[in-house]
N, C-alpha and C positions, 0 to 999 in steps of 0.2 A: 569537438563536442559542442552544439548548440542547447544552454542553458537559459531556460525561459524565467525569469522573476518577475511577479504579478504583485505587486504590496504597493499602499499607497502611503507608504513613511520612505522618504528617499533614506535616509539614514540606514535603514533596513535595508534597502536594497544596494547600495554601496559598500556594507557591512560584509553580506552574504557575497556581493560581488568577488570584494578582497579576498575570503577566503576559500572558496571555491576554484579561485585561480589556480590551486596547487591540485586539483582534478587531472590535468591534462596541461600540457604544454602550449595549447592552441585552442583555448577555450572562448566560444563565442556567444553574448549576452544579449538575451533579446527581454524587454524592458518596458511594464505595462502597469499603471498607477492608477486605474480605473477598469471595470469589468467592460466597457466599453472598450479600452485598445486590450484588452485583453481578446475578445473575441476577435478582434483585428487581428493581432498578432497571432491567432490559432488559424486564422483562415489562410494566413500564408504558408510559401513552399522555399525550401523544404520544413517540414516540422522542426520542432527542438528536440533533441533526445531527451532529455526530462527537464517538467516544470515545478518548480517553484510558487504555490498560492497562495494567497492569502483568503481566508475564510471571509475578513470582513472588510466589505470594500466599497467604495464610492459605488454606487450601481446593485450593489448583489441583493439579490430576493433570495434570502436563506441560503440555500447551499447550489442554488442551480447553476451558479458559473461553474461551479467545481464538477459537476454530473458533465456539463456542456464540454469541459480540459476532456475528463474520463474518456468520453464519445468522440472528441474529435484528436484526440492523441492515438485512438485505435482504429482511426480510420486510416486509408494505404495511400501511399505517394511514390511507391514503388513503380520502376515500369512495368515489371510483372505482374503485378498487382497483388501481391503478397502482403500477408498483414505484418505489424511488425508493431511489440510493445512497447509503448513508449510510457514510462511511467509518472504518474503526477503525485507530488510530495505537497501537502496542507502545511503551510507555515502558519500558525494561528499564537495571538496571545493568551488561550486559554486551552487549560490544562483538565479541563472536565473527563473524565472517564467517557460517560455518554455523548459527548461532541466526537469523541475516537471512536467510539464504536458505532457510529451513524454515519460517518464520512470512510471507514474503514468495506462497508457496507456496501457502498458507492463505488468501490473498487479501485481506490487510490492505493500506493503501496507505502506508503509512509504516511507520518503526523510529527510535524517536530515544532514542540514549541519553543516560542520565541526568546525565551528565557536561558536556552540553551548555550551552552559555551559555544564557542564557534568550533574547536576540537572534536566537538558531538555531531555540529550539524554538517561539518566535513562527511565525518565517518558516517553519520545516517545518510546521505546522498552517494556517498560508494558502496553501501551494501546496498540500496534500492536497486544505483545502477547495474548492480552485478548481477539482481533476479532477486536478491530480497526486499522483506516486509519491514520497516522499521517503526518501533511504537515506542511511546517512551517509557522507561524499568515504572517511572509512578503509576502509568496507566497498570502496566501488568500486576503491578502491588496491588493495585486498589480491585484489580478482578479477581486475583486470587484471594483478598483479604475478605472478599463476598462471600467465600466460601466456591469459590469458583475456581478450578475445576473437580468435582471429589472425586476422579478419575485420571490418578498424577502416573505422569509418561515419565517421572523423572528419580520413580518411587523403585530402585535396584534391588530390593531387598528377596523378592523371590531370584533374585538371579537371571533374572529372564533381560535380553538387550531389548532396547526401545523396538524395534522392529515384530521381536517375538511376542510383546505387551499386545500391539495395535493389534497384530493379529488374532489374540487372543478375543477380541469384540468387535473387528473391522474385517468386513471380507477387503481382496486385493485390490478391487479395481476402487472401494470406497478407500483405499492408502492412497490410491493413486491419486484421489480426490483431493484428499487431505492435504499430498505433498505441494499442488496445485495453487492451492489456499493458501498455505503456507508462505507461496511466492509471491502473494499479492493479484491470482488470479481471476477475474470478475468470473462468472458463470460463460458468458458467452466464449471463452477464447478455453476454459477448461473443458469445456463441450465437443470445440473444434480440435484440442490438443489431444482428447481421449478417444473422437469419431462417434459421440454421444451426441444425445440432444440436449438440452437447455432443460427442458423436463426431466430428463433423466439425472442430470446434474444436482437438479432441485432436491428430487428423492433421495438420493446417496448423501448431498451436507444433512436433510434432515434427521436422517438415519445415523450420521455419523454425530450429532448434537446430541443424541439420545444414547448414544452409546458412552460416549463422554463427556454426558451431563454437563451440555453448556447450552446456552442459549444462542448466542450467535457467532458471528467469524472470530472477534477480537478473544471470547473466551473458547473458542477451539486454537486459536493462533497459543493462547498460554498453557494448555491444556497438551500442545504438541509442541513446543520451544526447542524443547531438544531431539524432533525428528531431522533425521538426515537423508541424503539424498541415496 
């Protein structure tokens, strides 16, 4: 496994190193202290199966290094030319609700801040690697303490399973959307995964925000916590 870490605190990056180690038997660290070798290190082959960023970095103009990981992590180095997810985890010092739900946005599949036990950020980079989304339990506190979502998937008391709920306000192919989302998937590659367009994609999240009364990915991502596959 090829593990890319972008922060420009070595300390950070030695930290994350050590414990990451227990990923895989055979884990290989690619290692970038400015958005400068960062984009170096993304333009080599082969990719890294997932990177490690930092939000705030010698070089960054807001969040475009992070847009620029997004785009060129789902670009193909396959011989077949086959696309293949490779997913980018925001290592940030800040904990803001709205820094998570703007780079969540951006189609990254996690957010772990820096303040995290290393225990955490083990386990948030195994469930990324596995196909999931990982956000931190404060972010989700602080969107459902909005009052976000009044449409709870986690609400058993008709008796009805998560699945019979959705149905009840989602047609299938907008479940199919959701589950999509769920996994950390931007629009383009949910598009390609359902044989939709990117338009069409667009329609069904709006459609699915409305139905359960969220505003964007991070308050449909809480909103659905407890869908399964």
């Amino acid at each position: 496994m090829r593990v890319l870490i972008a922060d420009d605190h070595r300390l950070i990056i030695e930290g994350v190193k050590l414990k990451l180690r227990e990923l895989d038997t055979d884990v290989e660290f690619i290692e970038a202290e400015t958005v400068a070798q960062l984009r170096d290190k993304l333009a080599q082959k082969p990719a890294p199966d997932v990177a490690l960023i930092d939000m705030a970095m010698p070089g960054a103009d807001g969040v475009e290094h992070i847009k620029e990981a997004v785009a060129a992590l789902r670009e193909s180095d396959t011989d077949d030319g086959a696309s293949r997810m490779r997913p980018v985890i925001v290592l940030s010092g800040t904990e803001d609700p709205s820094s998570i739900r703007h780079v969540l946005d951006l189609g990254v599949q996690g957010y772990i801040p820096k303040s995290s036990p290393p225990d955490v950020i083990l386990n948030a980079v195994r469930l990324v690697v596995g196909g999931g989304v990982y956000v931190p339990p404060e972010a989700m506190k602080a969107a459902s303490a909005g009052g976000v979502p009044t449409f709870s998937l986690s609400n058993n008391n008709d008796g009805l399973s998560t699945k019979e709920r959705l149905a009840t306000v989602l047609t299938d192919r907008q479940i199919d959307v959701l589950k999509l989302l769920a996994k950390g998937r931007p629009n383009k590659l949910i598009a390609r995964e359902l044989g939709i367009s990117e338009g069409t994609v667009k329609i069904h999240l709006a459609a699915i925000f409305r139905a359960l009364h969220v505003r964007n990915r991070l308050e449909a991502l809480v909103a659905a916590q407890h869908l399964g596959d």
